[in-house]
C-alpha positions as CSV (number, residue, x, y, z in Angstrom):
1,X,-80.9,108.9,69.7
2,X,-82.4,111.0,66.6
3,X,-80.3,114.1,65.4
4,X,-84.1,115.8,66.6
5,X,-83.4,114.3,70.2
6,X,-79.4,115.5,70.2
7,X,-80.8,118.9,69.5
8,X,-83.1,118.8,72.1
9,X,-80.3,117.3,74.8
10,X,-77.2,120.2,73.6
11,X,-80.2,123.2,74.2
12,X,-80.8,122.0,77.6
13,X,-76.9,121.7,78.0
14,X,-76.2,124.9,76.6
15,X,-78.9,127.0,78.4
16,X,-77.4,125.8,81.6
17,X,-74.0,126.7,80.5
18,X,-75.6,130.1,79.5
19,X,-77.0,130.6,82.8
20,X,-74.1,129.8,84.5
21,X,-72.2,132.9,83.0
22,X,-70.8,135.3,84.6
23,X,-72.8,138.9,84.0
24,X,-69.5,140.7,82.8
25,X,-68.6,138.1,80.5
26,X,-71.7,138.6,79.2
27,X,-71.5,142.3,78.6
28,X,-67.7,142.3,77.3
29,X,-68.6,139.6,74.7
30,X,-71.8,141.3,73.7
31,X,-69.5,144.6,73.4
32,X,-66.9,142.6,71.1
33,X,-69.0,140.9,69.0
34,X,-71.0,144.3,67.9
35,X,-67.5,146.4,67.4
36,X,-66.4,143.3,65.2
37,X,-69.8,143.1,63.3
38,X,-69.2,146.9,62.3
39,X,-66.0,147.0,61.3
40,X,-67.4,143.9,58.8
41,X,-67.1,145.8,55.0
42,X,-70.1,143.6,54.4
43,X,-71.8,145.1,57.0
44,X,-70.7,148.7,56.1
45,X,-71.4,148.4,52.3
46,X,-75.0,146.8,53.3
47,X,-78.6,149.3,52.3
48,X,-80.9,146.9,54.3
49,X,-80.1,145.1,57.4
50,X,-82.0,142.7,59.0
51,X,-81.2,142.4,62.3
52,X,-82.9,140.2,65.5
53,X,-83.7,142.2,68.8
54,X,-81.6,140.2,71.5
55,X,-83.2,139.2,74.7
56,X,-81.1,138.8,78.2
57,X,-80.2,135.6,77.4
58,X,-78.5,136.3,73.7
59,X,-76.1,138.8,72.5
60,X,-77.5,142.6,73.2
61,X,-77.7,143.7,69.7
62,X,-78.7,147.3,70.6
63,X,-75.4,149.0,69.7
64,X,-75.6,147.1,66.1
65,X,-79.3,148.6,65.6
66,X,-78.4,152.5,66.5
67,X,-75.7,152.1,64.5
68,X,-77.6,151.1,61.7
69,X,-80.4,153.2,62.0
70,X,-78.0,156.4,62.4
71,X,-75.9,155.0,59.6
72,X,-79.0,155.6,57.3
73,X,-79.5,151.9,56.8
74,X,-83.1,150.3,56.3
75,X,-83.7,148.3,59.3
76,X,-85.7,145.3,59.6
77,X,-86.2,143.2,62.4
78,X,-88.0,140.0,63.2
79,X,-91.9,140.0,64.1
80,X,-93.5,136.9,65.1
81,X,-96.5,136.6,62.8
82,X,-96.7,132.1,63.6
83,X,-95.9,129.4,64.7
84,X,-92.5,129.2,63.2
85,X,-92.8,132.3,61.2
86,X,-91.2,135.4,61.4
87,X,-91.7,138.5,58.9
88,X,-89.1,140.9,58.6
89,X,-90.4,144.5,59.3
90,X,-88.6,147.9,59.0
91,X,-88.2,150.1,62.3
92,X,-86.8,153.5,61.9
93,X,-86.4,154.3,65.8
94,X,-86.0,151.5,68.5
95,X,-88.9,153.0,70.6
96,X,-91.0,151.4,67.7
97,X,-90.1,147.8,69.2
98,X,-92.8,147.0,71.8
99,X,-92.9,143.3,73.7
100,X,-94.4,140.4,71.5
101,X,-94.3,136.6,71.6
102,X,-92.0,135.1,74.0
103,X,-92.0,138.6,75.3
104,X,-88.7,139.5,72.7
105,X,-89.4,143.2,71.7
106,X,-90.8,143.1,68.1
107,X,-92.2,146.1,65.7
108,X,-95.8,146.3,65.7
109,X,-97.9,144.7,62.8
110,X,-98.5,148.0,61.0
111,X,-94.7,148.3,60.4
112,X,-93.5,148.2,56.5
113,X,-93.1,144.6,55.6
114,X,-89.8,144.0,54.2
115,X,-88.8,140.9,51.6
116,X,-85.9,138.7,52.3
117,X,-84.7,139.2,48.8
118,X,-84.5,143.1,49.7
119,X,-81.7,142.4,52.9
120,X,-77.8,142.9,52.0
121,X,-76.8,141.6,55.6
122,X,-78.6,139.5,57.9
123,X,-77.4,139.2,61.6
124,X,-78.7,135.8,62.9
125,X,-79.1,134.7,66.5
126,X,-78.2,130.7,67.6
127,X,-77.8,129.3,71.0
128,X,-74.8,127.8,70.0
129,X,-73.4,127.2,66.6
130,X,-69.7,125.9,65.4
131,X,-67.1,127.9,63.9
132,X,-68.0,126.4,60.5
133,X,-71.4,127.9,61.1
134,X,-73.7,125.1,61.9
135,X,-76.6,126.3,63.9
136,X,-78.3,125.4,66.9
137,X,-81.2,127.4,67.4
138,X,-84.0,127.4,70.1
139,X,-86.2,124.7,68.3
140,X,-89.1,127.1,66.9
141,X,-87.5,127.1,63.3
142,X,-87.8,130.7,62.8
143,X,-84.8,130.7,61.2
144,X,-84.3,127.8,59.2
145,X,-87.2,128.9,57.4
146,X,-85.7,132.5,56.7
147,X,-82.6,130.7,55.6
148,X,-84.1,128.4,53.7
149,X,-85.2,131.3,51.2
150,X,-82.6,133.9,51.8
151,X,-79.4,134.4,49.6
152,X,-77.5,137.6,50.6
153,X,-74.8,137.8,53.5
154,X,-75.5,136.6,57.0
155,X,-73.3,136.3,59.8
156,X,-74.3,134.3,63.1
157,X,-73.1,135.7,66.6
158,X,-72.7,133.8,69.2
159,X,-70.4,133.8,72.4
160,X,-67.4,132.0,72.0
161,X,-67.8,129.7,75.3
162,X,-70.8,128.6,74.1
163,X,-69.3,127.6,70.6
164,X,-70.0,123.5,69.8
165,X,-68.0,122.1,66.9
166,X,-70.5,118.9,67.3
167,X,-73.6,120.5,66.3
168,X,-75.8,117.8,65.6
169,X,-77.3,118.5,62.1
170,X,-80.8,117.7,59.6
171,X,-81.2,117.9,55.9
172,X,-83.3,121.4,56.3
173,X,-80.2,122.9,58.3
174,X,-78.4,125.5,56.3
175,X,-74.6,126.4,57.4
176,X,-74.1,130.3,57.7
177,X,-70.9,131.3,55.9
178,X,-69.5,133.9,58.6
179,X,-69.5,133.3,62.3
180,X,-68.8,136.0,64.7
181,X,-68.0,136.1,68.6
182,X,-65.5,138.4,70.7
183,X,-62.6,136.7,69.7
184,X,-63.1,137.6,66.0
185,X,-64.8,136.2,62.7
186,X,-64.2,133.0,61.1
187,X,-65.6,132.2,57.3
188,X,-66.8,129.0,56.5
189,X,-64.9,127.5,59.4
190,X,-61.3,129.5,58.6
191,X,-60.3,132.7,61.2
192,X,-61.0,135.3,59.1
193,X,-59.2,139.1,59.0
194,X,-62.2,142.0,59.9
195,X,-62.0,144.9,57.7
């Protein structure tokens, strides 16, 4: 079997284990993960944020983008613009975000375009990733291509239940350094202290 193929067989194994959560797990990690995420000093310290919009099925990111936006940060979010291309476009109230592709709420097309080079802290979604911050995404490579050019902080969130140490991996996948779920942060695979 091809690392492509192992991908492929771990998403279908981890959307059923998704699915198969229970509602107020859901919410309590979701809560967890965004307290931890803003007690981050990386997080704090950071001008521009770029931030995804999560859908029912990810981590509900909404208390980490009011918190930015009343923290004075620049905002950016994800807007679909290709087939596996994403730009990153600055909202400065979430009644801005309207439904796009795949039906995840994205800022419209008039919204300021924002460069990767300008974000301090990135806050990346994955299906499932391993502590040492090996992704699995959901195949589209929206993200491998944004961190494939970016260089500032980035921290992926995911669930701890849903964590995989055996992430199957390719030569384009790029590890993210911090890796965040309810239980706490770990750094380049080491439990890591918040704040």
């Amino acid at each position: 079997m091809t690392k492509s193929e192992e991908k492929k067989q771990m998403r279908r194994m981890i959307r059923a284990l998704e699915r198969e959560l229970p509602a107020a797990y859901k919410a309590q990690s979701s809560a967890g993960i965004a307290r931890h995420l803003l007690a981050m000093p990386e997080y704090q310290a950071a001008v521009t944020v770029f931030c995804f919009v999560g859908t029912d099925r990810e981590i509900d990111t909404t208390a980490i983008l009011k918190d930015a936006l009343s923290s004075r940060k620049r905002l950016c979010v994800p807007l679909c613009v290709g087939d596996g291309l994403m730009e990153l476009r600055q909202i400065t109230a979430l009644d801005q975000l309207v439904p796009g592709a795949y039906g995840i709420l994205e800022p419209s097309a008039d919204a300021p375009l924002v460069d990767a080079d300008a974000v301090d802290f990135a806050v990346l979604p994955c299906l499932s990733c391993s502590h040492g911050g090996h992704r699995l995404g959901q195949g589209g490579g929206f993200y491998d291509r944004f961190l494939a050019r970016y260089r500032g902080g980035a921290v992926l969130v995911c669930r701890e239940k849903l964590i995989r140490e055996d992430i199957p991996l390719e030569p384009h996948d790029c590890p993210v350094p911090w890796v965040l779920t309810e239980r706490g942060l770990w750094e380049d695979g080491i439990p890591a202290r918040l704040g």
